[in-house]
Backbone as a printed PyTorch tensor [residue, N CA C, xyz], in Angstrom:
tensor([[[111.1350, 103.7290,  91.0330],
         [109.8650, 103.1710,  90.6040],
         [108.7520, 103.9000,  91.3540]],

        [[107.7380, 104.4980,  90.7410],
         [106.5730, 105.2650,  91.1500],
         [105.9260, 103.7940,  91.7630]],

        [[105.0360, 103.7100,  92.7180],
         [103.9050, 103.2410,  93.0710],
         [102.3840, 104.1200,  92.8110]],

        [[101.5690, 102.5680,  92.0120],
         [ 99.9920, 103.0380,  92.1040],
         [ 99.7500, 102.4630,  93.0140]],

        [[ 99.4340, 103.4430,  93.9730],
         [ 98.6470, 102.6130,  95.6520],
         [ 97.1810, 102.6530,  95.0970]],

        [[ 96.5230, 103.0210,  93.9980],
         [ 95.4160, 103.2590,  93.5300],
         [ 94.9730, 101.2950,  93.5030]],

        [[ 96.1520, 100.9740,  92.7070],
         [ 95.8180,  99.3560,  92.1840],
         [ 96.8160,  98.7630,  93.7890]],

        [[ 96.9500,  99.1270,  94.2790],
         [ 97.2570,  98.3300,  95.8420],
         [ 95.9450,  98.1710,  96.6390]],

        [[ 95.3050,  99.0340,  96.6030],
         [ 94.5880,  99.4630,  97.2780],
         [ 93.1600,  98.3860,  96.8350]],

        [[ 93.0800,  98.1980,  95.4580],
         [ 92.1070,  97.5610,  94.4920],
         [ 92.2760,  95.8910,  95.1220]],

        [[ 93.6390,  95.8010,  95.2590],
         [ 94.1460,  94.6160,  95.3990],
         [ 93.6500,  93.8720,  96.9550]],

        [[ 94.0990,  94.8690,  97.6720],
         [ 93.7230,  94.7980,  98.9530],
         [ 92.1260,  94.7010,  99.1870]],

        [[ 91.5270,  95.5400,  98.4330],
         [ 89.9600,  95.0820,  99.0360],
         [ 89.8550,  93.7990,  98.7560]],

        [[ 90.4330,  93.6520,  96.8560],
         [ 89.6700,  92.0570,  96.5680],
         [ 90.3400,  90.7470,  97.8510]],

        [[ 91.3880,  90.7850,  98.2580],
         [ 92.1900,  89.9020,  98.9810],
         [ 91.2330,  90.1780, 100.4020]],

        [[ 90.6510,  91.1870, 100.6280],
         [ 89.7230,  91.2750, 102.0640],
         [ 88.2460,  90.4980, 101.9090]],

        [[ 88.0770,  90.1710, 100.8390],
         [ 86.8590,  89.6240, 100.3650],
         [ 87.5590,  87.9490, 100.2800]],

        [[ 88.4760,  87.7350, 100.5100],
         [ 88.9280,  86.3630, 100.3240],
         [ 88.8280,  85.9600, 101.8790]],

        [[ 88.5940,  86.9150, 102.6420],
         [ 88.6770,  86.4730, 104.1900],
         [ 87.3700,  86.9860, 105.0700]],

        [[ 86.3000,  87.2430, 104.0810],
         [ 85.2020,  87.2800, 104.5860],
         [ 84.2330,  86.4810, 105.6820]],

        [[ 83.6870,  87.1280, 106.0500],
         [ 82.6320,  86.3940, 107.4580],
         [ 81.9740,  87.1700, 107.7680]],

        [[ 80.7970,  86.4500, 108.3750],
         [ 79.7820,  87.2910, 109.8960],
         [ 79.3720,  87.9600, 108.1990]],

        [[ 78.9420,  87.8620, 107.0450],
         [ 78.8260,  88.6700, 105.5620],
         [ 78.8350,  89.9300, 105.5550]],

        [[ 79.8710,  90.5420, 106.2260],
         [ 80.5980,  91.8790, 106.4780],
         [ 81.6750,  92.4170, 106.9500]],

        [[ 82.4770,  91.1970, 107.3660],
         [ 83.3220,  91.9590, 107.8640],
         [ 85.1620,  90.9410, 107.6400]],

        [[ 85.7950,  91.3970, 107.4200],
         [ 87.2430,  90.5260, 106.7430],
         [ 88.1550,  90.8030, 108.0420]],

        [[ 89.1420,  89.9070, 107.6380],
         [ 90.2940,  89.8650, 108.8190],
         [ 91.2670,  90.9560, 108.1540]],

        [[ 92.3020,  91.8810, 108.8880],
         [ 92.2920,  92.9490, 108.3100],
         [ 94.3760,  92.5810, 108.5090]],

        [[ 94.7340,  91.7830, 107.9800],
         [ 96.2720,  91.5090, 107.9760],
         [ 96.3760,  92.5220, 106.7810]],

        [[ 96.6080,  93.6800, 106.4870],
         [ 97.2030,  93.7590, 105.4910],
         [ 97.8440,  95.2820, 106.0140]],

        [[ 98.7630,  95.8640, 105.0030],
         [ 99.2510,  97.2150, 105.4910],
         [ 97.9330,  98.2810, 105.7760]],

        [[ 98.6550,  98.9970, 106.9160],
         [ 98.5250,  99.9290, 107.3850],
         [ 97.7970, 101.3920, 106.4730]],

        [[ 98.4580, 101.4440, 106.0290],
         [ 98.4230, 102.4060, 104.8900],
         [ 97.5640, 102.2930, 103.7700]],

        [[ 97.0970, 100.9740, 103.0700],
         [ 96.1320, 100.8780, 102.2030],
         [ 94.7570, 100.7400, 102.9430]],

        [[ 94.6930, 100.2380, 104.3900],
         [ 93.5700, 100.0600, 105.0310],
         [ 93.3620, 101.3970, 105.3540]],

        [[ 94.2200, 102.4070, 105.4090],
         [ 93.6250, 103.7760, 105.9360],
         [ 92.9800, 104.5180, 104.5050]],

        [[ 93.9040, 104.1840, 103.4080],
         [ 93.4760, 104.9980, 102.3010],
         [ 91.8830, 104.0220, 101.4460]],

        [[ 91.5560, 102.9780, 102.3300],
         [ 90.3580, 102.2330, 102.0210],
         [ 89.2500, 102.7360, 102.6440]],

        [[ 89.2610, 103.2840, 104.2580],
         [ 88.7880, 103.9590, 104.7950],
         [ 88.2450, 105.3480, 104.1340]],

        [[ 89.3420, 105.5910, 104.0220],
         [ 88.6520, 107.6410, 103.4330],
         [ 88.3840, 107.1270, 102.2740]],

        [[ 88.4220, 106.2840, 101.4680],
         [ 87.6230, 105.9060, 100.0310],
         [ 86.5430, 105.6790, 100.1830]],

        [[ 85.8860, 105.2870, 102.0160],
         [ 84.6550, 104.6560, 102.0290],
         [ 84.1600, 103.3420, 101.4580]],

        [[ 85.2460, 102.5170, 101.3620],
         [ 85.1480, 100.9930, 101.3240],
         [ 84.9900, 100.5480, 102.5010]],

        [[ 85.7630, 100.7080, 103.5050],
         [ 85.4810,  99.9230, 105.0410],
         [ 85.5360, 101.4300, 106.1130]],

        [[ 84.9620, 100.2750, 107.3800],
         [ 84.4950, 101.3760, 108.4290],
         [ 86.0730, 101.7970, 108.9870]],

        [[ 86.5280, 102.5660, 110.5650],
         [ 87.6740, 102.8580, 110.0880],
         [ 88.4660, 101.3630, 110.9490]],

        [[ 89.6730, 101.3770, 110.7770],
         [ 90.1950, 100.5540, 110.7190],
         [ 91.2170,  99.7660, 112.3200]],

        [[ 91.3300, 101.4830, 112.5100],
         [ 91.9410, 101.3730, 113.9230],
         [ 90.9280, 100.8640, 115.0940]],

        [[ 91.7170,  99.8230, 115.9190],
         [ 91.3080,  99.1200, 116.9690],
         [ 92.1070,  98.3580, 117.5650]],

        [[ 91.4560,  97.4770, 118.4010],
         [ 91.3030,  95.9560, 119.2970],
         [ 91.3050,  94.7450, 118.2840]],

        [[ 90.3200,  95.1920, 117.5130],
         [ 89.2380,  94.3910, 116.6320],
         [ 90.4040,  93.6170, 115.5610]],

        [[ 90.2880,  92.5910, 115.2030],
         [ 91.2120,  91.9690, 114.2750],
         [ 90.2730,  92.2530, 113.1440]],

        [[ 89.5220,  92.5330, 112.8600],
         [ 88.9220,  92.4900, 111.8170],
         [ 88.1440,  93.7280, 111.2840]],

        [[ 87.7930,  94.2700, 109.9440],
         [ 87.3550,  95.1010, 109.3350],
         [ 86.1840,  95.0160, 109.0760]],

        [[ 85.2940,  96.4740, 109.1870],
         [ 83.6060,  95.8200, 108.8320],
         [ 83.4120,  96.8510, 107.1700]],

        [[ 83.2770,  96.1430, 106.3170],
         [ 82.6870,  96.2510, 104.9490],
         [ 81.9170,  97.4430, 104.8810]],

        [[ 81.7850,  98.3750, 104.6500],
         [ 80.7510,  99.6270, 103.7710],
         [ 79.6360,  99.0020, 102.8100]],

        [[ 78.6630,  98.7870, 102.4970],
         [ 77.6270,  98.5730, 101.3970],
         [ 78.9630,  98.4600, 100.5100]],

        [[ 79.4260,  99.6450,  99.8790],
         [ 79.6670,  99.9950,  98.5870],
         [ 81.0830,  98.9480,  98.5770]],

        [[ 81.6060,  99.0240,  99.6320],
         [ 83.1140,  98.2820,  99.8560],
         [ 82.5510,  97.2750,  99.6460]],

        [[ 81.7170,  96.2080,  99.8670],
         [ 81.4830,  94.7920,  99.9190],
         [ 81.2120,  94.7660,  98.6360]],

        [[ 80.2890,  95.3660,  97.6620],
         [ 80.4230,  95.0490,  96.3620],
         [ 81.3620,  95.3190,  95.1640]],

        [[ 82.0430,  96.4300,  95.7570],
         [ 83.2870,  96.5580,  95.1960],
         [ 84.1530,  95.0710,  95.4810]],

        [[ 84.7330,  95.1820,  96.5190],
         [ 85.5420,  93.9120,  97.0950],
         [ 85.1890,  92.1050,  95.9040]],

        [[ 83.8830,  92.3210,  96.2210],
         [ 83.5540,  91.2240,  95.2410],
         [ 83.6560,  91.3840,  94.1170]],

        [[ 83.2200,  92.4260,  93.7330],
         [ 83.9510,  92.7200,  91.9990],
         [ 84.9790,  92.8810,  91.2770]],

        [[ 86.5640,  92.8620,  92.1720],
         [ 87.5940,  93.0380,  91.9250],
         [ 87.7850,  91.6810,  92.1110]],

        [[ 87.8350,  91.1680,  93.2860],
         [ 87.9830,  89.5560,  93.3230],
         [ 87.8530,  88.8110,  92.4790]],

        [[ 86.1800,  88.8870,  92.0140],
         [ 86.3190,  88.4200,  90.2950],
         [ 86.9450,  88.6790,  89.1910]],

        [[ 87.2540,  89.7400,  89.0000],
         [ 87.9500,  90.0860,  88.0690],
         [ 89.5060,  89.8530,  88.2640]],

        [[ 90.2090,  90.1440,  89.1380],
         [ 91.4210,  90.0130,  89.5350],
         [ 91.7970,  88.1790,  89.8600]],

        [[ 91.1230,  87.4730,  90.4720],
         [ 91.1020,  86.1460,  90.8280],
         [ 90.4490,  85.0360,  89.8760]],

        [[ 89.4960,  85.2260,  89.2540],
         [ 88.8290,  83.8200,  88.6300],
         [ 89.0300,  83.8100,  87.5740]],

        [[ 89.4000,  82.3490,  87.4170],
         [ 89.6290,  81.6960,  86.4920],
         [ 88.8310,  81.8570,  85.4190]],

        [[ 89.0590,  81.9840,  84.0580],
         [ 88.4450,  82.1200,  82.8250],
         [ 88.4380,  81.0890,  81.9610]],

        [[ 89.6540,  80.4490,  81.7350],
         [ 89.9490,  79.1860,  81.0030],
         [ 89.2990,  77.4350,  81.1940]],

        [[ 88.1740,  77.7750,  81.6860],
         [ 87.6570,  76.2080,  81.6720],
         [ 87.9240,  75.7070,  82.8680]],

        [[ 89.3260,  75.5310,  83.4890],
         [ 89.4620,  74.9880,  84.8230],
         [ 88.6000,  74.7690,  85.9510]],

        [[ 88.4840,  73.9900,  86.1980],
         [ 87.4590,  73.9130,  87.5900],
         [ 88.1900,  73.5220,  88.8500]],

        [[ 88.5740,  74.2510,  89.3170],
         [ 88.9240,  74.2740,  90.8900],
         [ 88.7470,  72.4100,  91.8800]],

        [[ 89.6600,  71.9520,  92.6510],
         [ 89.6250,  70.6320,  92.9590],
         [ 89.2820,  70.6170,  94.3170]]])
């Protein structure tokens, strides 16, 4: 089975926008490898640290939110409890 780390990678920002704060910066649990290839995409600053957490790019934060929506919300009427 080929992997698209292209749509991992998509996945991963929107899921970093689910753990947003401080309105820049996400908790950064996720692999290694998509946070680096998020980096040289210029979605987030770089990744390696101390720091538990990731700081957002302009372009990454509105990306991030735009996949989230699209990938996460509900369409069908439902309203959340």
């Amino acid at each position: 089975m080929e992997i698209d780390t292209d749509k991992i990678d998509d996945a991963v920002l929107a899921l970093l926008y689910l753990t947003l704060h401080d309105g820049f910066r996400a908790w950064k649990g996720y692999d290694w490898g998509a946070l680096g290839r998020l980096h040289r995409k210029g979605m987030i600053d770089d990744p390696v640290g101390k720091v538990k957490s990731v700081v957002f790019t302009d372009e990454g934060l509105a990306r991030s939110k735009q996949l989230f929506a699209e990938l996460f919300e509900r369409h069908d009427g439902h309203r959340a409890t």
